[in-house]
N, C-alpha and C positions, 0 to 999 in steps of 0.2 A: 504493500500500500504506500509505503513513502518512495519507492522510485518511481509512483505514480505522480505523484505530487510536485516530482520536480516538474515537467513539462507542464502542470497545469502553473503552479509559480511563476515560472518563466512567462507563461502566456496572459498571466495575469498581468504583470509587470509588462510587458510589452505593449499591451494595448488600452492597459492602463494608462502609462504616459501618451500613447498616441490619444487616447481621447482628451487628455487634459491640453495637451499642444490643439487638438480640433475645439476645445472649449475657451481656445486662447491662454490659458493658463500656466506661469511659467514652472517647468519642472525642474525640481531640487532632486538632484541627484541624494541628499541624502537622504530626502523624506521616501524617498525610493529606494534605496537599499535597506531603509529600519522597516518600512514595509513589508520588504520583503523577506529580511529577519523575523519579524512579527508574524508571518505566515508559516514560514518556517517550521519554528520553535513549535504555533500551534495543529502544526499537523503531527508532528508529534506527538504532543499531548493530545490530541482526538486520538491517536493511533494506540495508545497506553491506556487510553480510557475507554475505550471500544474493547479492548480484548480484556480490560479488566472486569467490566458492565457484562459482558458477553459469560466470562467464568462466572461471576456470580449467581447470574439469573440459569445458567448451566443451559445454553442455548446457546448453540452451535453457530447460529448464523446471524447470529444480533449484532458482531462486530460488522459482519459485512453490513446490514442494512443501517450501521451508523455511518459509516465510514461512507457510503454510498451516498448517503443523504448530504454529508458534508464535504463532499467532493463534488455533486451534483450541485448544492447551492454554487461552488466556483464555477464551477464551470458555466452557470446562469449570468455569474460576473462577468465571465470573461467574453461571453456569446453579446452583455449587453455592452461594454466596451467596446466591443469590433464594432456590434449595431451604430452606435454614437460614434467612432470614425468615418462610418458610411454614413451620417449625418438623419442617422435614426434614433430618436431620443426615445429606448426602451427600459424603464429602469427595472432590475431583478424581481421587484414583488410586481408588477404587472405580467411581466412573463412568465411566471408563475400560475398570475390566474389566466393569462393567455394559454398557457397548457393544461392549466385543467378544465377550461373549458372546452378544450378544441377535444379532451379526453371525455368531459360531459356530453357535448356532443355523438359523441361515436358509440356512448352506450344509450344514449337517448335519456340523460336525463334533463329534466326541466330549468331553464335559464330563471335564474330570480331577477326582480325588480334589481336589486343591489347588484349582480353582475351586470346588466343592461349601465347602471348610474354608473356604476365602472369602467365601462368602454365609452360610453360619451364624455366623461372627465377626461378621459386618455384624449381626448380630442382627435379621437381615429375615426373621422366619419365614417369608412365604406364599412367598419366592422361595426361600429355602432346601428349602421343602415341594415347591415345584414341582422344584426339580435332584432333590430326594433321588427322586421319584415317577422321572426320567429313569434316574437308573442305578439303584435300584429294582431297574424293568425291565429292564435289561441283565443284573440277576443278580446287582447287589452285596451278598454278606448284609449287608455293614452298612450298609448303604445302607435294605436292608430292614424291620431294624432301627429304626433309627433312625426309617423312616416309621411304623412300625407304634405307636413309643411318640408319636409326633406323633399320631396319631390316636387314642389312648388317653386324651393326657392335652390333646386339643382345642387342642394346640401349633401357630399356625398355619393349619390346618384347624377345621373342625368336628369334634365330640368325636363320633367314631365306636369302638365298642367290639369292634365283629365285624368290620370294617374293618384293624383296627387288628391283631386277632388272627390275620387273613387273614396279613399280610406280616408278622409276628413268628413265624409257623409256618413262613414259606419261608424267613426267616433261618435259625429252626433246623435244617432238613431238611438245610441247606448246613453247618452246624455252627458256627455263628456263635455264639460263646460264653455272651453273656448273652443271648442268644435264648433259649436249650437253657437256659437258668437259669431263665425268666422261663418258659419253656413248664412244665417242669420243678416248678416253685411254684404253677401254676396246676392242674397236675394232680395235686399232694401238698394240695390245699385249702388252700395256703398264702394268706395276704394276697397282691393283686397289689402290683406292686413301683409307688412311683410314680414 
């Protein structure tokens, strides 16, 4: 497990400083070598404490799925570092829930409100477009909502107008409030809202 750690080290540090150079930020060689001591040292100690956690509980394979788990968080570092020199600003706990959802997805389990508020904070419209299209579907007026002014106002998606008025009429039917506003202004010849 630790000559594991060296290449991930390495790749930490590597694309660590390249993201701080792409973030403009001047890099200290020393704060980057104690860094890299400091990772060091702790993979180590993960690695002593993993097989001592492991004898204790007399389970065989609980080193590895420690060990795993905290190697796997680096390597989320390091995957989100390379993202941010490609001028992809991913940080570790988002792609995190970007994997478990994209894993929620594939056994079909159900998207919550709170992942959905998730992915539009991340300010990732097309993936934001795609959950809202999922519960949508399920029946969320503001889900529907919400897709309908995305398709309105080309948020995302492509600027579709009749699209867009599809699923801001099923908000409304549900009584989704500024749905019923926004229908409501469209049918008084009001400006649309933008």
């Amino acid at each position: 497990w630790l000559i594991l750690a060296v290449p991930i080290i390495a790749l930490d540090l590597l694309y660590g400083i390249r993201a701080a150079k792409f973030r403009g930020e001047a890099v200290r060689w020393s704060t980057a070598i104690r860094r890299t001591v400091d990772k060091t040292v702790s993979y180590v100690m993960w690695c002593a404490a993993a097989v001592m956690i492991a004898q204790l509980f007399e389970v065989a394979w609980l080193d590895k799925a420690i060990l795993g788990l905290v190697y796997g968080n680096e390597l989320i570092s390091v995957i989100g570092n390379y993202l941010e020199t490609k001028g992809i600003n991913l940080s570790v706990a988002n792609l995190w829930k970007l994997i478990f959802r994209k894993g929620a997805e594939k056994v079909g389990v159900e998207v919550t409100k709170e992942d959905l508020e998730d992915v539009i904070q991340q300010k990732d419209k097309e993936e934001a477009v795609r959950w809202l299209r999922k519960a949508a579907g399920h029946g969320d007026s503001a889900s529907q909502y919400n897709l309908g002014m995305s398709f309105m106002e080309g948020d995302g998606v492509t600027k579709d107008v009749r699209e867009g008025l599809v699923w801001i009429q099923k908000a409304a039917e549900q009584g989704c409030p500024p749905a019923v506003s926004y229908m409501n202004d469209i049918r008084g010849g009001k400006d649309q809202k933008s």
